[in-house]
PLY file of the C-alpha trace (Angstrom):
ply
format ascii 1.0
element vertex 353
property float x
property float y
property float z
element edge 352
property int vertex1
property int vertex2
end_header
34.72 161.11 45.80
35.45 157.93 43.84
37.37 156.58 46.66
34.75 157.15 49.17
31.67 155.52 46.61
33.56 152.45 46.06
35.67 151.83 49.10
32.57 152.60 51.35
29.30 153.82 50.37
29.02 150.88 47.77
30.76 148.13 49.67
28.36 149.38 52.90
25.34 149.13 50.85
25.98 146.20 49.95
26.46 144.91 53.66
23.18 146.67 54.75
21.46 144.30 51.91
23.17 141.57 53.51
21.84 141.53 56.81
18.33 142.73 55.71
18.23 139.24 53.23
19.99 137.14 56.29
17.97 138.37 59.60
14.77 138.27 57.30
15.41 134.80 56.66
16.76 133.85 60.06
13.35 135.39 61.69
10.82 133.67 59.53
12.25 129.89 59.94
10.51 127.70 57.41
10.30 124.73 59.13
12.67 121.89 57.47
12.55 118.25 57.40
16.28 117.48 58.75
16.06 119.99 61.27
12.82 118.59 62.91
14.47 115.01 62.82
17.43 116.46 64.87
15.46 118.10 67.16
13.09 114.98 67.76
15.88 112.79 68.32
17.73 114.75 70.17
15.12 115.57 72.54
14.37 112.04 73.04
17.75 110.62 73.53
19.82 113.37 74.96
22.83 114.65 73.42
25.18 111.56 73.84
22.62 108.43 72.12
21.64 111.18 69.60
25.07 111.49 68.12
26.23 107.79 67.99
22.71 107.54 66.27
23.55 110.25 63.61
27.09 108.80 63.50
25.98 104.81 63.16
22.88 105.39 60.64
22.68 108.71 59.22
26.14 109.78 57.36
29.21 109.41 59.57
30.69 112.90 60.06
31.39 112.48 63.70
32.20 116.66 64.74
29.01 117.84 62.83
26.57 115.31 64.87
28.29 116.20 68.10
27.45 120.20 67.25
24.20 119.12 65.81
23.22 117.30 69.07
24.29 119.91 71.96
22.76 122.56 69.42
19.16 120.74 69.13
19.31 120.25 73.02
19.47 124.05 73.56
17.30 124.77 70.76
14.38 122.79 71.24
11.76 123.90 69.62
12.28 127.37 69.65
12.05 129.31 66.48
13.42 132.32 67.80
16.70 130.46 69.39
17.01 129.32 65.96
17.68 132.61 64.59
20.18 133.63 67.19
21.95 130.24 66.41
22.32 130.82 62.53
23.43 134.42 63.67
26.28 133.31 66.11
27.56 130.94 63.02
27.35 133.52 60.82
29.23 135.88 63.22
31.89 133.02 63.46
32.41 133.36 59.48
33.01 136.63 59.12
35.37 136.63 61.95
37.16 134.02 60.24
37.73 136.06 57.43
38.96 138.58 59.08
41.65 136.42 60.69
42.40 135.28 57.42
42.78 138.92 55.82
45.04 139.97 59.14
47.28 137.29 59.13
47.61 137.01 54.89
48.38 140.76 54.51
50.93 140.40 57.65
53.08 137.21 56.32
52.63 138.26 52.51
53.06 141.77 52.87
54.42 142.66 56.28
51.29 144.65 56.82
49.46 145.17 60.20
46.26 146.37 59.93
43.86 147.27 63.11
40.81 145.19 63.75
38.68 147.48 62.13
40.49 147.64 58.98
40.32 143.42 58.71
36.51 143.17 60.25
35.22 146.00 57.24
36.85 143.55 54.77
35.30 140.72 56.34
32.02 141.99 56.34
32.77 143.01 52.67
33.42 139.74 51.50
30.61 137.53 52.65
28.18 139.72 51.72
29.72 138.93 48.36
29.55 135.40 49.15
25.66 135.99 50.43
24.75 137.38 46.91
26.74 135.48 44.97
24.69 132.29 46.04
21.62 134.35 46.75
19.39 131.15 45.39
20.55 128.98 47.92
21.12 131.85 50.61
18.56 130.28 53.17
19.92 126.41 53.16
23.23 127.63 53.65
23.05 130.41 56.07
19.13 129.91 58.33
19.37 126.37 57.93
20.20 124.98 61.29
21.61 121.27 60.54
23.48 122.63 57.14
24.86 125.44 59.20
26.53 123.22 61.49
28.25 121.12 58.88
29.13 122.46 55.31
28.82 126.08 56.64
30.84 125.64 60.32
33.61 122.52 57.64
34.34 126.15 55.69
34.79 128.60 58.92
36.95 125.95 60.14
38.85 125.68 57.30
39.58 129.07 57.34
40.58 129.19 60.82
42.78 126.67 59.17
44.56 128.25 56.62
44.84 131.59 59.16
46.91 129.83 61.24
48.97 127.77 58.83
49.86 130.45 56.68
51.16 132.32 60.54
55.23 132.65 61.04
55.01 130.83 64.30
55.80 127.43 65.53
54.11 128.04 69.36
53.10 124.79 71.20
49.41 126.46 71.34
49.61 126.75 67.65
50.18 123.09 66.82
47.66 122.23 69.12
45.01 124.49 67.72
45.83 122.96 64.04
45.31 119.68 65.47
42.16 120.35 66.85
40.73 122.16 63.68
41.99 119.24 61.43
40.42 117.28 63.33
37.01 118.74 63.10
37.12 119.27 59.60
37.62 116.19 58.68
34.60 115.21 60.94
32.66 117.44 58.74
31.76 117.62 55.41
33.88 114.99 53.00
34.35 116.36 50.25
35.25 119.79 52.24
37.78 118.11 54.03
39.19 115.83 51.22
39.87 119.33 49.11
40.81 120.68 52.92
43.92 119.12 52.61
44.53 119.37 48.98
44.78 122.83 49.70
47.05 122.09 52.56
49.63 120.15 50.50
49.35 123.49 47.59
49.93 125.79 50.47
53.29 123.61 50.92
54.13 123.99 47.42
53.28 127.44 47.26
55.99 127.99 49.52
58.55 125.52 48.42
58.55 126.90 44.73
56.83 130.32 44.56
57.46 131.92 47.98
60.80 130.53 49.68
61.06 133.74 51.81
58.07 132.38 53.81
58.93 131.12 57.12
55.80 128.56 57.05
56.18 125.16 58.73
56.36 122.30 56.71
55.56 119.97 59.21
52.97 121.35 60.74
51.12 121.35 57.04
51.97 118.01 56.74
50.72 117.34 60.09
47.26 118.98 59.41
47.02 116.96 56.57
47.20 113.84 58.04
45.11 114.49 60.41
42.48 115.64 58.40
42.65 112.29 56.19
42.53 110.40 59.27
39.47 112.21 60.56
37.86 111.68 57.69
38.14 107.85 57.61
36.77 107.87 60.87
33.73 109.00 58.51
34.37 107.22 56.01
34.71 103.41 57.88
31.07 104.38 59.99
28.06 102.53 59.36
25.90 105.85 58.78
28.44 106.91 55.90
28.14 103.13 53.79
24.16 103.59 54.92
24.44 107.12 53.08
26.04 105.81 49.96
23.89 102.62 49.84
20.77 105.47 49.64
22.45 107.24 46.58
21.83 106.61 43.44
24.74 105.09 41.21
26.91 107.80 39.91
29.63 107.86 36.84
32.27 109.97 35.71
31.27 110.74 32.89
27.44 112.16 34.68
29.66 113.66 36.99
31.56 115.72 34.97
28.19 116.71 32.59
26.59 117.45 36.61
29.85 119.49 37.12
29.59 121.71 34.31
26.23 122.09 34.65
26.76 123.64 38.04
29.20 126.08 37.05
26.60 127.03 33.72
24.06 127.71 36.50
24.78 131.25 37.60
24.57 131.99 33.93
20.81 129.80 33.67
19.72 131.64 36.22
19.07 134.38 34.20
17.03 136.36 36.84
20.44 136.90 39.18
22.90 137.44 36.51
22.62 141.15 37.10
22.78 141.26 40.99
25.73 138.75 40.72
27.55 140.98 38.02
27.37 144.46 40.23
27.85 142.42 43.60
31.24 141.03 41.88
32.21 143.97 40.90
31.98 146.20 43.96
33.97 143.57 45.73
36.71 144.07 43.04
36.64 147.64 43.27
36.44 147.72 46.89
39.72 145.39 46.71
41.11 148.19 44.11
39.49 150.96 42.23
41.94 150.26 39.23
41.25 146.57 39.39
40.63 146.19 35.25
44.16 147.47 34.46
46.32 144.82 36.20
47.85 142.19 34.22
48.94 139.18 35.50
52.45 137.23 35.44
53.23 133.89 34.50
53.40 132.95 37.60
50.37 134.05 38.48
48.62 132.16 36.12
50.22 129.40 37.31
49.15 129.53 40.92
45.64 130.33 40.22
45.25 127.49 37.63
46.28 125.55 40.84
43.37 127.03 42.74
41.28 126.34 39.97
41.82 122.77 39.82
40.89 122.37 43.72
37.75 124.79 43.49
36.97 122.23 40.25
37.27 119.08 42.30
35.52 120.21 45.25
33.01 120.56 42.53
33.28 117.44 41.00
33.50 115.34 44.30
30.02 116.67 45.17
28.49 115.89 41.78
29.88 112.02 42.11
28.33 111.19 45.43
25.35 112.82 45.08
24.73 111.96 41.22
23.12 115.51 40.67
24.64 119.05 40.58
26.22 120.62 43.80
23.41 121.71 46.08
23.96 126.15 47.71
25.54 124.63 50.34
28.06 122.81 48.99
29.44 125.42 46.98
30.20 127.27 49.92
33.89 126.25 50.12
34.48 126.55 46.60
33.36 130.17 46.21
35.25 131.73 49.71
38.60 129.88 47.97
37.55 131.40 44.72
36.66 135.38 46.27
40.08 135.05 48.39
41.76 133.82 45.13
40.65 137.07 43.57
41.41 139.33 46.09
44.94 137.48 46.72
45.60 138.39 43.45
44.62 142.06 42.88
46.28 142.95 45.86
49.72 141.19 44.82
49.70 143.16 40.96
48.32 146.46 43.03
51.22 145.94 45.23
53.59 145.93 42.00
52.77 148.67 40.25
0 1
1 2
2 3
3 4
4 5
5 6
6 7
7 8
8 9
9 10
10 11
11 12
12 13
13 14
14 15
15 16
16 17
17 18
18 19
19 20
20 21
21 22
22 23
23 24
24 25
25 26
26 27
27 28
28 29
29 30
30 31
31 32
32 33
33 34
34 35
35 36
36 37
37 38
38 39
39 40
40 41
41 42
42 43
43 44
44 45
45 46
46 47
47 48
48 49
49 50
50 51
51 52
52 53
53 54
54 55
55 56
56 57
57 58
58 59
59 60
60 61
61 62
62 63
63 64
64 65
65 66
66 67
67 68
68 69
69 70
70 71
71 72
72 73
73 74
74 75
75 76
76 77
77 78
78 79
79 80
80 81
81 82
82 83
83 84
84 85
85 86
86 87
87 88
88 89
89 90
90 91
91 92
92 93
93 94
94 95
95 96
96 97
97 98
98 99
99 100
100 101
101 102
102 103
103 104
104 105
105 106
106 107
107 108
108 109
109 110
110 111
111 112
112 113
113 114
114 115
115 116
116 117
117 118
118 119
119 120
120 121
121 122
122 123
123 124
124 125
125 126
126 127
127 128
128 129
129 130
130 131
131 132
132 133
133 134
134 135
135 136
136 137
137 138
138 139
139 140
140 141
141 142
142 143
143 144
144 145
145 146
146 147
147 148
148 149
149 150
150 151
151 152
152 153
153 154
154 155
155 156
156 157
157 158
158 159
159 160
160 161
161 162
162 163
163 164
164 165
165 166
166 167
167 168
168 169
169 170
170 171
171 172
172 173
173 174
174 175
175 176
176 177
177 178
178 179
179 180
180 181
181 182
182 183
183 184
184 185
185 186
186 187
187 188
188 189
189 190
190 191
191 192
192 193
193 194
194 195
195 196
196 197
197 198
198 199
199 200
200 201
201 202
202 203
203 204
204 205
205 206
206 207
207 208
208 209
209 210
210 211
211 212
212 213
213 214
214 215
215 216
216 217
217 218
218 219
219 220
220 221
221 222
222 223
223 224
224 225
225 226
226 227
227 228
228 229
229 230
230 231
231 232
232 233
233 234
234 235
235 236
236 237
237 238
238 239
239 240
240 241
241 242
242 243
243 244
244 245
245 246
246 247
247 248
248 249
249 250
250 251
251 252
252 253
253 254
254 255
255 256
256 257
257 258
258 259
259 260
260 261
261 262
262 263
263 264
264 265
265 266
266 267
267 268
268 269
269 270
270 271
271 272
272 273
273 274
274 275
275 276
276 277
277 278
278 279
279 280
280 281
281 282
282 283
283 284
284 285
285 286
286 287
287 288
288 289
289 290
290 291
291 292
292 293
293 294
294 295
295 296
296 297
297 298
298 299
299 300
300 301
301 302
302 303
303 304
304 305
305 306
306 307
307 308
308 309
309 310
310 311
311 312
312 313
313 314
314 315
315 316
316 317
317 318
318 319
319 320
320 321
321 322
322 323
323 324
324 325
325 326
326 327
327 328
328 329
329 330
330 331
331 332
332 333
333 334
334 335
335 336
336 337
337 338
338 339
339 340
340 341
341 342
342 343
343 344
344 345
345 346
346 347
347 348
348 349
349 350
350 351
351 352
């Protein structure tokens, strides 16, 4: 009976509150300012001249104005295309999870697990996600232009990591890495920049931690580079130094206050403290019922002070350029690092005892 209330009937719950929250929001579109700009543009200068626009003037990010653009010129105007847009990404992220969870559990733990088995933990964990930035919940998941970059950057990532942490060294597999390295770096920055940051830790993680891992070093190290040299495509554009030129000036020092202050806010926000608390907890009981009696090793702590570090720069990054805390949507990446962390972790000590 305990097995069944917190390996399904709470876990399921909390997936049917999910999708009420997300089509809810998805079918009553509140119209929004960078959205309509796309969709003007786009419809005026076709899909091609709308991107080099975006790219030249607006912020660089090359991949997320070519998305943007062929997405406004099917969208239009419609409201109702919208919704099934912001659906399909959303689709796209869980399915990336569940890529992740099949291919982690098979070259950590030799486990194969059927589709259903890796989709239920999929659907599991970003409902977690949903609720865990429930504030934000409608810039990051029904808004169509933040959908297509910081939201798509993270299911890319993802994709990423599936396939680097894979035991293979297939021609189709290097290719694929290229591609989404590629992309992500044409995304968001600061996503991309702790991207491959994450990369270089998966390469350590191995080297020192996990020799019996048969992950390629080069192709890590290729991903990596690519990435960085995506991103200075963004970086060198005219839209990106027109971007920064529009910011106000930022410091360290206000950008570590601005960093703090973001990770104080799910404790401000006194009103969701409760619905974050019991969504945080089914996910760890749905990981294991006997979560709160593990103990973890040294080298445990280790690894996940690692983690840490990038989830705390992805932070910081977006509190220096922006001068302000990190906007829902860009604390997107740091949260699916931190809920995998979690589970990664839970599911190694369960493993051990």
């Amino acid at each position: 009976m305990k097995k069944n209330l917190f390996q399904y009937v709470l876990p399921a719950a909390l997936v049917a509150g999910f999708l009420c929250f997300f089509f809810y929001d998805a079918l009553h579109y509140i119209p929004n300012g960078d959205d309509e700009f796309n969709d003007e543009y786009v419809s005026n200068l076709g899909i091609v001249e709308a991107a080099k626009l975006f790219f030249s003037n607006i912020n660089g990010r090359w991949f997320s104005h070519i998305i943007t653009a062929i997405s406004f010129a099917v969208l239009k105007h419609n409201y109702m295309y919208y919704a099934l847009y912001v659906t399909g990404v959303m689709l796209l992220f869980v399915v990336s999870i569940s890529v992740l969870y099949k291919n982690y559990l098979h070259t950590f733990y030799k486990e194969k697990l059927s589709a259903l088995k890796s989709f239920w933990f999929a659907w599991v964990f970003t409902a977690t996600l949903f609720f865990l930035l429930f504030v934000g919940r409608q810039e990051v998941w029904a808004w169509v232009s933040s959908a297509n970059n910081h939201l798509m950057s993270v299911i890319l990532s993802v994709f990423l990591f599936s396939s680097l942490i894979k035991e293979n060294n297939s021609v189709i597999k290097i290719i694929w890495v290229c591609i989404l390295a590629a992309a992500i770096g044409g995304l968001n920055e600061v996503n991309a920049a702790c991207c491959a940051i994450a990369a270089v830790g998966l390469f350590a993680l191995q080297k020192f931690y996990s020799p019996q891992l048969k992950l390629n070093s080069l192709i890590i190290w290729l991903a990596v580079f690519i990435i960085i040299s995506s991103l200075a495509v963004n970086v060198i554009s005219g839209g990106y130094e027109s971007r920064m030129n529009s910011l106000p000036h930022f410091t360290i020092p206000q950008s570590i206050k601005n960093t703090v202050h973001t990770f104080a806010l799910p404790l401000m926000q006194y009103r969701y403290i409760a619905l974050r608390l019991c969504t945080l907890l089914i996910f760890l009981f749905f990981i294991d019922i006997n979560f709160a009696a593990l103990k973890p090793s040294k080298q445990d702590i280790i690894i996940a002070a690692g983690l840490l570090v990038i989830i705390g720069a992805s932070f910081f990054l977006h509190c220096y350029i922006l001068s302000d805390i990190v906007p829902s949507r860009g604390e997107v990446w740091g949260y699916t690092l931190l809920l995998f962390m979690l589970f990664a972790f839970v599911r190694k000590r369960r493993r051990s005892f």
